[in-house]
N, C-alpha and C positions, 0 to 999 in steps of 0.2 A: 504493500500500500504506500500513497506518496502523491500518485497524480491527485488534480484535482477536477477533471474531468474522463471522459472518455479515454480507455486508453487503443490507439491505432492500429499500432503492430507490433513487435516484437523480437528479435535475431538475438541468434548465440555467434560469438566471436569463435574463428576455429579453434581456437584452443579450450572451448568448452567452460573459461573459469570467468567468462564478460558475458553480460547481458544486456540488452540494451531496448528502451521502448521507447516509444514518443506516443503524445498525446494533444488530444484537444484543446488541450490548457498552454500550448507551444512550446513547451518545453520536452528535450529528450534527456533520459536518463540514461545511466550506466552501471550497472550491477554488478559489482564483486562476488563470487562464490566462493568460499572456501573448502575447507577438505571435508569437515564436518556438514555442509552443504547449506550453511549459515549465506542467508543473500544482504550484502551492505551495499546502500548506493554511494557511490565511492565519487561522483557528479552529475551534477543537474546543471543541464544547458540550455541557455535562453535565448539562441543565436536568432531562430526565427521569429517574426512578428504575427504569423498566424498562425491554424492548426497544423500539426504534424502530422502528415499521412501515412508515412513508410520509415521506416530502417530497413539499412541493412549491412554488412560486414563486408570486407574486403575480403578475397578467399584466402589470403596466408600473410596478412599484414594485420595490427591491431589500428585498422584506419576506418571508420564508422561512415558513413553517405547517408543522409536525410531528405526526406522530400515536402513539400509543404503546400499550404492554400496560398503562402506568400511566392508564387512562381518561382519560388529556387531550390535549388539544390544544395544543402552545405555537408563540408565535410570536417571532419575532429578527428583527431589523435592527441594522443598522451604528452604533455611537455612537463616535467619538473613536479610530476607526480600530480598534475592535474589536467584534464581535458580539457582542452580550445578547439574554437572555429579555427581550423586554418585552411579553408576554402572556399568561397561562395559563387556557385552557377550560377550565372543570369544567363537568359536568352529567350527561356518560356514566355508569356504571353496568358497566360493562367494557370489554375493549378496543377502544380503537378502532382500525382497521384501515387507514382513509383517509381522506382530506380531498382540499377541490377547492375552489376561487374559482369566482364566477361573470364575467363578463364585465367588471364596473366592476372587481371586487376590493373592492367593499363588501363584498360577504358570502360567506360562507365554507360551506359543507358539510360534515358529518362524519358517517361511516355508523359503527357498533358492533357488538361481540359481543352486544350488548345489545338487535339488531333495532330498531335505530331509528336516523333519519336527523334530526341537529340542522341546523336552518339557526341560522348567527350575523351577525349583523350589526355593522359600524364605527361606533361615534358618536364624531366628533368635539369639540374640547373649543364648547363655546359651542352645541352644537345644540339647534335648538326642541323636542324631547322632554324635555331637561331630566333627560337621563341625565349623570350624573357622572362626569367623566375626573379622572385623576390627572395633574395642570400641564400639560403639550401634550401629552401624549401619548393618542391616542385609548381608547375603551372598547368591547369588543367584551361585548356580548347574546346570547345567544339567544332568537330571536325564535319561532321555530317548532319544533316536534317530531313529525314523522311517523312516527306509532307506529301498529301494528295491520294491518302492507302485510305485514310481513315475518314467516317462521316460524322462523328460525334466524337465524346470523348475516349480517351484510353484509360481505361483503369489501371492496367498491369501490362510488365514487361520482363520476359524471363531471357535469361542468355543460358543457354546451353551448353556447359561446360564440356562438354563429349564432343558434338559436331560443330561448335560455334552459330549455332541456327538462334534467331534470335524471334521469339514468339510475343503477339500483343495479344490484350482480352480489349473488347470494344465496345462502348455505348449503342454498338450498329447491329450487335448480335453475333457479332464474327469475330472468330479469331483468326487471326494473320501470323503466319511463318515465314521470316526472311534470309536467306540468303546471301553471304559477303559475296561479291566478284571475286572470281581468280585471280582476275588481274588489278586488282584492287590497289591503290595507293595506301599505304598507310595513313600518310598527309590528309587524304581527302577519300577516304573509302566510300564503297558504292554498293549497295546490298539491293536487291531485285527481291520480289515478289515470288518466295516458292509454291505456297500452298496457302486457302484459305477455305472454312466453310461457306456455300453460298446463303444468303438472305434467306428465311422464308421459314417451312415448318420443321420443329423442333427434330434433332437428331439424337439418337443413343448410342455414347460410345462404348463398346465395351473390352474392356481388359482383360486377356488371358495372357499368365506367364508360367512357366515352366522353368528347369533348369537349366537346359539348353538354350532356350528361344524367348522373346516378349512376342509377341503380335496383337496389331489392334486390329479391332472389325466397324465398323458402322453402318447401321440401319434406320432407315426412316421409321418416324413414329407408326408403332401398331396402327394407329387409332385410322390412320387418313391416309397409309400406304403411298406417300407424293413419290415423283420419282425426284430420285438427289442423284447426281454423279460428283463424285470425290476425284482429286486429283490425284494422281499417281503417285504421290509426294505424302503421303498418308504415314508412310514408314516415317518420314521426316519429324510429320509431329508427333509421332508415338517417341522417339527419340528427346525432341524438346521439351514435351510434356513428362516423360518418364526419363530421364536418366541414370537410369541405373543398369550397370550392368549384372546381370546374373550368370554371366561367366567368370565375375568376381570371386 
């Protein structure tokens, strides 16, 4: 207990002993665990000026990403035993709803009320693009903006840490899976449209896994029999959606 409103969401830091929530009260916390499994908030952070929608963790850095009603993105880490803002996204255009790393934790994702999905990118201080940090601490870009997928808002946005596939959930009823270029710049990368449900009446997906294999199926509702055709690309988001492998 502690917020004083709703609380948003929720992430454990990879090393399982951080927790961290944000809440409607705009403020994100951070959670100490100990061994005994005693939880201390160890900071309370007031960087945003509206609600806080999302947390979430760096995949192997203790570097935290926030997303908010106030159109940004902040991010924290540890300094001299207490946590600071040391990042603030701008670029959105309304709220943003979520955020997600991609597999390095180079780069960053964030989908908006705004119908678009920012990718940003880390530059370090000395890098050969000759983007400017302020003294060691790195500089986050936005490198890419995929606008014109989406007809409402985006709620969520996942990266895929297996295929790099990067999936949206949408105020439109659809969800979208995209696709980096092969030949993609890093500077300015360029992700294509692989797979999306189309519009219309409700679909069941369902899950079967085994030891061997995952596979998805989908079918149109019992009820109205519509016909759907799925794109070929279906393995793609049983991949985005489920990561896991069970040859693990």
């Amino acid at each position: 207990e502690g917020h004083e409103n709703e609380v948003k969401s929720v992430a454990w830091a990879p090393s399982g002993t951080l927790l961290a929530t944000c809440s409607r009260d705009k403020s994100v916390w951070v959670w100490e665990v100990d061994e005994e499994e005693e939880y201390e908030c160890v900071s309370v952070l007031n960087s945003h000026t509206q609600d806080v929608k999302h947390v979430v963790w760096h995949p192997n850095q203790e570097l935290l990403a926030s997303a908010s009603y106030d159109d940004t993105v902040k991010l924290y880490q540890e300094e001299e035993d207490d946590w600071v803002c040391c990042a603030t996204l701008e670029g959105h255009e309304s709220t943003v709803w979520s955020v997600a790393f991609d597999r390095s934790g180079e780069r960053l994702a964030s989908c908006s009320d705004d119908k678009t999905v920012r990718i940003w990118r880390q530059y370090k201080p000395g890098n050969e693009e000759g983007v400017v940090c302020s003294g060691t601490d790195p500089t986050w870009k936005c490198v890419c903006n995929l606008s014109g997928y989406h007809t409402r808002t985006i709620y969520d946005v996942a990266w895929c840490h297996l295929t790099g596939a990067l999936a949206t959930a949408c105020g439109d009823d659809a969800i979208r899976v995209f696709e980096e270029s092969a030949s993609s710049d890093p500077r300015q990368p360029t992700f294509g449209l692989a797979a999306h449900n189309s519009r219309g009446p409700a679909l069941t997906l369902h899950c079967s896994a085994s030891v061997l294999r995952t596979s998805v199926e989908a079918e149109p509702s019992r009820k109205k029999r519509p016909r759907v055709s799925f794109s070929r690309h279906m393995s793609l988001i049983a991949r985005a959606v489920f990561p896991v492998s069970f040859l693990e």
